[in-house]
C-alpha positions as CSV (number, residue, x, y, z in Angstrom):
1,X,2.9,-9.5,24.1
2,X,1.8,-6.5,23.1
3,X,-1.7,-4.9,24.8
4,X,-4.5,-4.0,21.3
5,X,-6.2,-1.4,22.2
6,X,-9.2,-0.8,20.8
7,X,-10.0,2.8,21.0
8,X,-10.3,4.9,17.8
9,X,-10.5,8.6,16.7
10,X,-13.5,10.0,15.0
11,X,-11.6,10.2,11.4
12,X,-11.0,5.6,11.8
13,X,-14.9,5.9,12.9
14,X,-15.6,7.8,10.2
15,X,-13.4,6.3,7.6
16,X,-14.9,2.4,8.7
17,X,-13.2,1.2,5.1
18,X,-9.9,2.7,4.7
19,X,-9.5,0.2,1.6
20,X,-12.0,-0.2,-0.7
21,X,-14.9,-2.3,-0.9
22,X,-16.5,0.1,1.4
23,X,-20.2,0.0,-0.6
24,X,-21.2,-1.8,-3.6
25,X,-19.7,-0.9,-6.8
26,X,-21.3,1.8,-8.9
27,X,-23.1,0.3,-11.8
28,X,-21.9,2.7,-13.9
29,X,-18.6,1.3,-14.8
30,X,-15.6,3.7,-15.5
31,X,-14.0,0.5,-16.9
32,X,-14.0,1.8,-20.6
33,X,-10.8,3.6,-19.7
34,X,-9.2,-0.1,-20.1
35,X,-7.0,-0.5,-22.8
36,X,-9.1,-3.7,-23.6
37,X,-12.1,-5.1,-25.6
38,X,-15.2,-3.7,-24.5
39,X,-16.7,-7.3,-25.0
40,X,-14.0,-8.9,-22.9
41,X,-15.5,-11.3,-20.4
42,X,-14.4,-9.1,-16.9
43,X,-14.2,-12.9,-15.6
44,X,-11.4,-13.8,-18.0
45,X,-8.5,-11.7,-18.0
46,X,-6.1,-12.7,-20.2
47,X,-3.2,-11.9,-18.0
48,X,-1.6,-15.2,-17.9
49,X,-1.6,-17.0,-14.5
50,X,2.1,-18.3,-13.0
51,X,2.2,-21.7,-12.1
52,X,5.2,-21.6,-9.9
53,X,5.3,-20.6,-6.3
54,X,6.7,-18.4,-4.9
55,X,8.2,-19.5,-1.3
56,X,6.4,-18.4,1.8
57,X,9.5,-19.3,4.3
58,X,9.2,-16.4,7.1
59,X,13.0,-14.9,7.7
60,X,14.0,-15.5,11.0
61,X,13.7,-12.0,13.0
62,X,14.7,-13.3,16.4
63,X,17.7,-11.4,18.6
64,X,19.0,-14.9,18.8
65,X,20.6,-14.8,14.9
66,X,22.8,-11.7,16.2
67,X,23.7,-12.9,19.2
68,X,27.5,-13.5,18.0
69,X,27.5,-9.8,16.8
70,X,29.4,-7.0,18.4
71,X,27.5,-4.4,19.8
72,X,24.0,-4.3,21.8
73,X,20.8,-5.9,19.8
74,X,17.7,-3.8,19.7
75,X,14.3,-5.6,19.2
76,X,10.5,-4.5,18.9
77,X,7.1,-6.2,19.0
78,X,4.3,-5.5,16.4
79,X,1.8,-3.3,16.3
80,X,4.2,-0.3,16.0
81,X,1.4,1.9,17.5
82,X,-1.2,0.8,20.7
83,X,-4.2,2.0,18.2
84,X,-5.6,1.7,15.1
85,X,-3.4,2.5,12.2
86,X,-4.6,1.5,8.5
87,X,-3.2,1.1,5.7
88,X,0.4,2.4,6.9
89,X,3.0,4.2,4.2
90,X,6.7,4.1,5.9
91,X,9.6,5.6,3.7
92,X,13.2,5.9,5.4
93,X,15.4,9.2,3.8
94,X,18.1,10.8,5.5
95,X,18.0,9.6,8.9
96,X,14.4,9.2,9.6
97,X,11.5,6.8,9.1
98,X,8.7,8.9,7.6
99,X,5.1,7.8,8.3
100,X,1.7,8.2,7.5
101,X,-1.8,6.6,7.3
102,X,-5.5,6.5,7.2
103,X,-7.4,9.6,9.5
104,X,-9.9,10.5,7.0
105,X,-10.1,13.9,8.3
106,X,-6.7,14.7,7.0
107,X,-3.4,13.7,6.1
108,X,-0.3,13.8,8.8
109,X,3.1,12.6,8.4
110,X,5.2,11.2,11.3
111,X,9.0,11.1,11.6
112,X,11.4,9.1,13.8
113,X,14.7,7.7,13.9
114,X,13.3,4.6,15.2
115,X,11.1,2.4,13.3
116,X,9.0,1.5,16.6
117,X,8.1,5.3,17.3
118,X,7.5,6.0,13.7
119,X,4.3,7.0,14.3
120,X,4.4,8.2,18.0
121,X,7.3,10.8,17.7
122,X,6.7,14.0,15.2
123,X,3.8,14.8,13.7
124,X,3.7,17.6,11.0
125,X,0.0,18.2,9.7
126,X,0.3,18.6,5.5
127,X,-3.6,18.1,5.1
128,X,-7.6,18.7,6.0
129,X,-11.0,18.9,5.1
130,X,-11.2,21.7,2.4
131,X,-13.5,22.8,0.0
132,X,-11.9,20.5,-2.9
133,X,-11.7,17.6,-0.5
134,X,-14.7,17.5,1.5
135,X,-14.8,14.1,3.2
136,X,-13.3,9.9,3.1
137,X,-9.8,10.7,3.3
138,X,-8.0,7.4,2.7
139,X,-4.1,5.8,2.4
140,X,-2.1,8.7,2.1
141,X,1.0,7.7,0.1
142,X,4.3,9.8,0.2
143,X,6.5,9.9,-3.0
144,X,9.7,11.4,-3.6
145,X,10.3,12.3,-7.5
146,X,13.8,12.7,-8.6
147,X,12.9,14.6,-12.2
148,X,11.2,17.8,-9.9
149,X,13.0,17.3,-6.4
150,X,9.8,17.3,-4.7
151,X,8.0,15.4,-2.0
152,X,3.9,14.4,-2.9
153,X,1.5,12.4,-1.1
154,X,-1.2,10.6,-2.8
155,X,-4.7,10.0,-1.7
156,X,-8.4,10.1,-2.3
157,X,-11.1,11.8,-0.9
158,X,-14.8,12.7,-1.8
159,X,-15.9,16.1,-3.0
160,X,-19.2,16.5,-2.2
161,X,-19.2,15.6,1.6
162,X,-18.5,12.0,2.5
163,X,-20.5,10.6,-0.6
164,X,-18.7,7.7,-1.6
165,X,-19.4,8.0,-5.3
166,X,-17.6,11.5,-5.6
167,X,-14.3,10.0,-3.8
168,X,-11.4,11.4,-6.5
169,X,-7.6,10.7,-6.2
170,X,-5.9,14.1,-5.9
171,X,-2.5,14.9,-4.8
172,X,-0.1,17.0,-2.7
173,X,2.6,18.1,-3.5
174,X,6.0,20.2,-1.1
175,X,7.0,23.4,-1.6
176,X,10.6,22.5,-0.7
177,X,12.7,19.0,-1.0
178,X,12.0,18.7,2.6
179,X,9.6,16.0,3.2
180,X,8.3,17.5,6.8
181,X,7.6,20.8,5.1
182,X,4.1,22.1,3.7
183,X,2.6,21.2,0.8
184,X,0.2,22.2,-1.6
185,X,-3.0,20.8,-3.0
186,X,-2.2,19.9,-6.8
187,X,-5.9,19.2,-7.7
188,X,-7.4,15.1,-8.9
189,X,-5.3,13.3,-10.8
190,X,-8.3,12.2,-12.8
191,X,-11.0,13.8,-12.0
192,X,-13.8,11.7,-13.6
193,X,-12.9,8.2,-12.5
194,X,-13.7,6.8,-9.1
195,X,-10.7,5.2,-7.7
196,X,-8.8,5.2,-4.9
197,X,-5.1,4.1,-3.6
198,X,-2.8,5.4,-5.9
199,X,1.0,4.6,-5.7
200,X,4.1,5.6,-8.3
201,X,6.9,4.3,-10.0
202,X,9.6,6.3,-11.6
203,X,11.9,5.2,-13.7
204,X,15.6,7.0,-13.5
205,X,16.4,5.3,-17.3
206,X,13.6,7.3,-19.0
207,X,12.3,9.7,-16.4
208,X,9.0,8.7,-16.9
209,X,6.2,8.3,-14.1
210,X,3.9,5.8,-13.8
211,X,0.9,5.3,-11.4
212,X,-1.2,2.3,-10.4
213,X,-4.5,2.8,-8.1
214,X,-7.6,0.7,-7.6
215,X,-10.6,1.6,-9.9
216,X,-14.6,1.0,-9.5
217,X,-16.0,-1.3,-12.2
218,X,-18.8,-3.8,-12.6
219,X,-16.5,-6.4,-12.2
220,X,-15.1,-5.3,-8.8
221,X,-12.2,-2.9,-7.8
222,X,-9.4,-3.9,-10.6
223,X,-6.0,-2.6,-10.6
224,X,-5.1,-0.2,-13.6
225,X,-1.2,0.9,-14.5
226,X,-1.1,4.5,-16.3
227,X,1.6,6.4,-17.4
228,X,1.6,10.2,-15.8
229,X,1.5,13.4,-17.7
230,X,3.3,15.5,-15.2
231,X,2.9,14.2,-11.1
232,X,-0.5,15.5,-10.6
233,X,-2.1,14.4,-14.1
234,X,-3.1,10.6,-15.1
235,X,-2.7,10.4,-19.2
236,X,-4.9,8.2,-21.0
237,X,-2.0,5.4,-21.3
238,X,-3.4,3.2,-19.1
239,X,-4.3,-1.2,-18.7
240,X,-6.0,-3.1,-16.9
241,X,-3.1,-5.5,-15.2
242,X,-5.6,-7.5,-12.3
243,X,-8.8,-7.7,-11.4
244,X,-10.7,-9.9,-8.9
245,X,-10.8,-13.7,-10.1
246,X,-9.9,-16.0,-8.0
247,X,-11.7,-17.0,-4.9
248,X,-9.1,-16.0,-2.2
249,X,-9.8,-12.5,-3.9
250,X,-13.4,-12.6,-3.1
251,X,-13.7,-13.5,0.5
252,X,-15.9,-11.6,3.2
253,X,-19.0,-10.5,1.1
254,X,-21.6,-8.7,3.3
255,X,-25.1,-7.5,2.3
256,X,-23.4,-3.6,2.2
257,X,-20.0,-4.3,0.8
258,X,-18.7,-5.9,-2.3
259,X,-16.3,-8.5,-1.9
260,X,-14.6,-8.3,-5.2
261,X,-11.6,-6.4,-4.1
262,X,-8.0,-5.6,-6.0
263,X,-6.8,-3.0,-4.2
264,X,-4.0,-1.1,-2.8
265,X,-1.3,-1.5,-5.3
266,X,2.1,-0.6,-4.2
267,X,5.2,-1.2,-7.0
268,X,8.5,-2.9,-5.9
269,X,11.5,-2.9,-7.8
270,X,14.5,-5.4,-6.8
271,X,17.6,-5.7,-8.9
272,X,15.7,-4.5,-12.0
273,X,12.9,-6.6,-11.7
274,X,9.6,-5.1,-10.9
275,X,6.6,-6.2,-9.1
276,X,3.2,-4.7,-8.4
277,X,2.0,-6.1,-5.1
278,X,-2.0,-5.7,-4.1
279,X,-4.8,-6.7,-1.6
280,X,-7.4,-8.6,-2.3
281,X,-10.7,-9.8,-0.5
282,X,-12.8,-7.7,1.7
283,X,-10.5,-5.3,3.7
284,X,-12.9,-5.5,6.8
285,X,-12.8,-9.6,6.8
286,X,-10.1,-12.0,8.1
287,X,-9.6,-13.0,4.6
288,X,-7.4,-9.8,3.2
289,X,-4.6,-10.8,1.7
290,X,-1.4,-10.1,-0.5
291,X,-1.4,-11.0,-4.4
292,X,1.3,-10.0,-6.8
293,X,1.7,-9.0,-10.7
294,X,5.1,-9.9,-11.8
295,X,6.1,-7.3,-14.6
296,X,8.3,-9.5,-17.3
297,X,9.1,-6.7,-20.0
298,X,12.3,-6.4,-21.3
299,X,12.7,-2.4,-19.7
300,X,10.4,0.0,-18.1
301,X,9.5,2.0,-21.5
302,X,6.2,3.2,-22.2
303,X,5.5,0.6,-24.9
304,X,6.7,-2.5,-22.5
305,X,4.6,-1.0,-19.3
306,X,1.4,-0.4,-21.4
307,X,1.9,-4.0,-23.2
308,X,-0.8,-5.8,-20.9
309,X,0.6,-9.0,-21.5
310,X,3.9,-8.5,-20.1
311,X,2.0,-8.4,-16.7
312,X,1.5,-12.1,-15.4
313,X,-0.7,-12.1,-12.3
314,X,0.0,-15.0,-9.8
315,X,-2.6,-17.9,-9.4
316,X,-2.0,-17.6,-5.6
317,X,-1.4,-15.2,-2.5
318,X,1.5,-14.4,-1.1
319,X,1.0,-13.2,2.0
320,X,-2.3,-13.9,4.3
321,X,-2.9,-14.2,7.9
322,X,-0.8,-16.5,10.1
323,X,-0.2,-16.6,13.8
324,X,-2.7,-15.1,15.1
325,X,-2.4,-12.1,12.6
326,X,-5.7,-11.9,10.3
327,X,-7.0,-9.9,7.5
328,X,-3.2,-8.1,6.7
329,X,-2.3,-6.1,3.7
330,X,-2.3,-2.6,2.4
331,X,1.2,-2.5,2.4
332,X,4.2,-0.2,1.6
333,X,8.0,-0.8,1.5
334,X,10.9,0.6,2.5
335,X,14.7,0.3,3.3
336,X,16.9,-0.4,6.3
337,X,18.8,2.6,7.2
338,X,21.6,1.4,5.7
339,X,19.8,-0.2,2.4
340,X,21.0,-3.4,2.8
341,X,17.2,-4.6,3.8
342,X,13.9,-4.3,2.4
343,X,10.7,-4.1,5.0
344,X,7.2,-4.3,4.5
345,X,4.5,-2.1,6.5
346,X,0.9,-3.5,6.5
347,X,-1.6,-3.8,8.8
348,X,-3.6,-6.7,10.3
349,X,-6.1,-7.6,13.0
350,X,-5.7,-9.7,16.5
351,X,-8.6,-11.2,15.9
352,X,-10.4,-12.2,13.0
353,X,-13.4,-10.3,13.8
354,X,-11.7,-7.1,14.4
355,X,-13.3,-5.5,11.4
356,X,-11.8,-1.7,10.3
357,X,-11.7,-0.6,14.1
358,X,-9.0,-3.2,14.7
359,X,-6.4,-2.9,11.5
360,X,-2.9,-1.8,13.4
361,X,0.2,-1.5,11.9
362,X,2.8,-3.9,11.7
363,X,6.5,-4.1,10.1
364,X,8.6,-6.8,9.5
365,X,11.6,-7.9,6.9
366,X,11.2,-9.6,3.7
367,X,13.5,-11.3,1.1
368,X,14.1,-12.0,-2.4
369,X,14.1,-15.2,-4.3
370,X,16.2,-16.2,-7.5
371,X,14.0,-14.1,-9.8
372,X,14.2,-10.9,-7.6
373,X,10.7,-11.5,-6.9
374,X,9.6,-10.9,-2.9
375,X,9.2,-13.8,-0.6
376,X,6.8,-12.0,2.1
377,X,6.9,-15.4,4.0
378,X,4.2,-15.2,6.9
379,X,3.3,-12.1,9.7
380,X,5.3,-12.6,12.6
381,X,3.2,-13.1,15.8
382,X,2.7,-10.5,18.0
383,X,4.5,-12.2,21.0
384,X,7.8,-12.3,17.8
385,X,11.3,-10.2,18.9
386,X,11.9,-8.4,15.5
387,X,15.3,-7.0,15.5
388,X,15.7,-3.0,14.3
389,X,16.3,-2.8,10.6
390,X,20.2,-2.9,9.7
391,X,21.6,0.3,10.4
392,X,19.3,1.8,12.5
393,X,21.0,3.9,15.6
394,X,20.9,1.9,18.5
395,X,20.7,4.1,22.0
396,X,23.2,2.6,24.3
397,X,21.9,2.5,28.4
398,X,23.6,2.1,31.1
């Protein structure tokens, strides 16, 4: 089993709450952006609740199921890094694993050929403190977009020091297709709303560009979906598609921090079915978790994304600690090398009292049931042999 260490930089002591949650919400809601009744009840969405489960079987990742396959069997152990590493953003392109998360001073990208070493090989630095973004530097996310053959990372940050009320989304964009290159700072993506944790969606039938992120309301962080104007500008399309209701989404109030947490969306598509998975609870408590919002429009056209009711939030998590793993989620996903696989990155704590200082990042394989929807099954123990994702170069020793 793998050694925690728990030693941080300043930017994890200084970023504390790399998710949300971090203070109590403002009381001055940026919720009438909503495409919804002002009167609604913000305890009653009217996204319809599935009743069916979704099954939580855990994939076997052992070296054991290959062990009648040619060639040599490469395994890791999670944490992928010996320190703290929230809120982890892993995309594979072109013979590399590309990396990046939470430093609040900045924004780095890492690059390996090996999933283990993603974030221990190369280090390129895109991003720092500037004069736009002056503080709170959170979950960098890194986006290719096929309409302008450019690379851009999305994050948040405040702009007035590191006063959480003047945290903005903002993005990045490259200067070449290369994703290791330099980028350039685009500006907010909406400058008037506090949010944070904004991820994308394109869609190659219509070339349009969606976003989700996690907006400050009075009733807790809620997720919104928006259509984008160009990469760097949220339009005013946007819904309301979650926000916290059930208990498991509550969990780990504290006297400074609001428990009533929907938060780091990330969009999956499978086979043309398209989910938008999120974390829920108190990002600093044992009790983060994984929900999901099951998209069930007929296509992926502005009218069928912005129809709120085609959005049908499960009842239930679907992913939450296990085996000694606590308080996981903020994840990404990503391909095997080969594409035959889908992964998840997140991170969790080894212990349940770990709190922001202990979030490391972990990696594992996930599945798909009948309905392309994603069975995350349960995070693999520390102590768990996870074999390299399919396709991955193996380096042969004597």
């Amino acid at each position: 089993m793998k050694k925690i260490l728990f030693c941080l930089s300043l930017a994890l002591i200084l970023r504390l709450t790399a998710c949300g949650g971090e203070t109590p919400s403002p009381t001055d809601t940026s919720d009438t952006t909503v495409t919804e009744s002002e009167t609604a009840d913000p305890t009653t969405d009217t996204v319809t609740e599935a009743s069916t489960e979704i099954p939580t079987e855990t994939p076997t990742e052992t070296p054991t199921e290959a062990e009648s396959e040619a060639g040599p069997v490469k395994t890791f152990q999670n944490p992928i890094l010996d320190r703290a590493a929230a809120d982890p953003c892993i995309v594979y392109h072109d013979g590399y694993y590309y990396g990046t998360y939470t430093e609040a001073l900045g924004i780095a990208l890492y690059r390996s050929t090996s999933l283990e070493t993603v974030f221990s090989d190369e280090k390129v630095q895109i991003f720092s403190l500037c004069d736009e973004v002056q503080g709170n530097i959170w979950a960098p996310e890194l986006f290719y977009n096929p309409s302008t053959d450019r690379w851009y990372v999305y994050s948040c940050g405040s702009f007035q020091g590191w006063d959480f009320f003047t945290i903005r989304m903002f993005c990045l964009e490259s200067k070449t297709n290369d994703p290791f290159g330099e980028y350039e700072f685009k500006g907010f993506t909406d400058p008037d709303v506090l949010a944070i944790d904004q991820t994308m969606f394109y869609d190659d039938a219509t070339g349009t560009l969606y976003t989700a992120y996690s907006e400050f309301t009075d009733a807790g962080q809620v997720i919104m979906v928006a259509v984008m104007e160009n990469p760097w500008t949220i339009s005013d399309k946007r819904i309301r598609v979650s926000h916290p209701r059930h208990t498991w989404e509550k969990k780990g109030e504290r006297a400074d921090k609001d428990s009533r947490v929907n938060e780091g969306p990330v969009f999956l598509e499978h086979d043309g079915k398209l989910s938008l998975i999120y974390s829920a609870s108190g990002c600093w408590s044992q009790y983060y978790c994984l929900g999901l919002v099951e998209f069930e429009g007929e296509n992926f056209s502005v009218d069928e994304m912005m129809n709120r009711s085609n959005w049908n939030k499960l009842s239930h998590p679907v992913f939450s600690a296990a085996n000694e793993v606590y308080g996981v989620g903020h994840c990404s996903f990503f391909l095997s090398p080969d594409g035959s696989e889908t992964w998840i990155a997140y991170h969790g704590m080894p212990t349940p009292d770990a709190g922001e200082e202990g979030r490391f990042s972990y990696a594992q394989k996930i599945t798909f049931d009948e309905k392309g929807l994603p069975v995350l099954g349960e995070p693999l123990s520390r102590d768990t042999d996870i074999r390299v994702p399919s396709g991955e170069k193996i380096e042969e020793t004597e």
